[in-house]
C-alpha positions in Angstrom: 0.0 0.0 0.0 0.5 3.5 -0.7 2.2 5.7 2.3 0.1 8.5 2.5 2.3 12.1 0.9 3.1 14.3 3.9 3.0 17.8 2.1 -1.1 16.6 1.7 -1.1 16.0 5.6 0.4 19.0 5.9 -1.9 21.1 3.4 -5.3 19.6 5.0 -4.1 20.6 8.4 -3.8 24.2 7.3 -6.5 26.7 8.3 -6.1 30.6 7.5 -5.7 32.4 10.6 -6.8 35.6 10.2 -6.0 38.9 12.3 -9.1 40.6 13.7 -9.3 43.6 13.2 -11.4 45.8 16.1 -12.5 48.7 13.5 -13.9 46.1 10.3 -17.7 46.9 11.4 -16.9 50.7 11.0 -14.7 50.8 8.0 -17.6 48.3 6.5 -20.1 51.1 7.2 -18.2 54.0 6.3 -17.5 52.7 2.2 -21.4 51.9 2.3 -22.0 55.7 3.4 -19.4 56.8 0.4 -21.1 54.6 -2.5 -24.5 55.8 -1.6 -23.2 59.3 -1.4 -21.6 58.8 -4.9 -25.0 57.2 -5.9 -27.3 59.1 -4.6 -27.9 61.5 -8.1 -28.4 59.1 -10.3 -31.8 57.4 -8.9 -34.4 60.4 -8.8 -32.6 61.3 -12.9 -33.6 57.5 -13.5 -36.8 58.7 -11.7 -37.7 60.9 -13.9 -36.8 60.1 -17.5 -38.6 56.1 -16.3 -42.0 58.2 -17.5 -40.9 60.0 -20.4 -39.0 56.3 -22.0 -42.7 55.1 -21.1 -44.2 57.6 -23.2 -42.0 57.3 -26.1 -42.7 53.3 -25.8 -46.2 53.5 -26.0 -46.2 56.3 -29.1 -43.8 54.2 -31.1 -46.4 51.3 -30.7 -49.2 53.3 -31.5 -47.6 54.6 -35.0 -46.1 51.0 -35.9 -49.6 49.5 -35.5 -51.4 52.2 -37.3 -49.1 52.1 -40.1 -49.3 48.5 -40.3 -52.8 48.7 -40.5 -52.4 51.3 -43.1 -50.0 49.7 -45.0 -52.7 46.2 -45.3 -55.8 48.5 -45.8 -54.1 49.9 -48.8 -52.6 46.9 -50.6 -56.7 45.9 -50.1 -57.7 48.8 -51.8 -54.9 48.4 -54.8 -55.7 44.9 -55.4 -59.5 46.2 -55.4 -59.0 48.8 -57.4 -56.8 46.6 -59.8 -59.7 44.3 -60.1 -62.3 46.6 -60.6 -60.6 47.9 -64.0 -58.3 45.3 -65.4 -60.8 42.6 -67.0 -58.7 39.5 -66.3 -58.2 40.3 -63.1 -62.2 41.0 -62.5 -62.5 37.2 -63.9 -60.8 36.5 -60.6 -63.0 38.5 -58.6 -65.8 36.9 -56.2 -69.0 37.5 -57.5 -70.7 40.1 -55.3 -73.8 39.3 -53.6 
């Protein structure tokens, strides 16, 4: 059998021994209190363009689907009107009730 390497022995016994240090809660607070001081402008300008990128969002769908609904209403009224004076096309037309 297999002896067992001692630098693995060694390496499990290991455990990081860290230093306290008395002032960690503090300096833990005190870079909190900095990033929301450096942070602090940039929610209420988020604030208030959040309504205006609403708007915009709810325009831009209005004018795409009214000018796809455009754009289907008149390839309608071409192919009618394409039927309604070209006489092989008005072969192809339903008759009308």
């Amino acid at each position: 059998m297999k002896e067992p390497d001692p630098v693995e022995t060694v390496l499990q016994a290991w455990q990081p021994k860290p230093s306290p240090q008395e002032d960690f809660p503090q300096a833990v607070h005190a870079r909190i209190q900095q990033t929301e001081a450096k942070t602090a402008g940039i929610h209420p300008r988020f604030q208030a363009t959040l309504p205006l990128a609403a708007s915009l969002a709810i325009v831009a769908g209005i004018i795409a689907g009214t000018t796809i609904g455009n754009a289907a209403d008149e390839k309608a009224m071409a192919d009618a009107y394409a039927r309604s004076i070209d006489p092989v096309r008005m072969m192809e037309m339903p008759p009308q009730p």
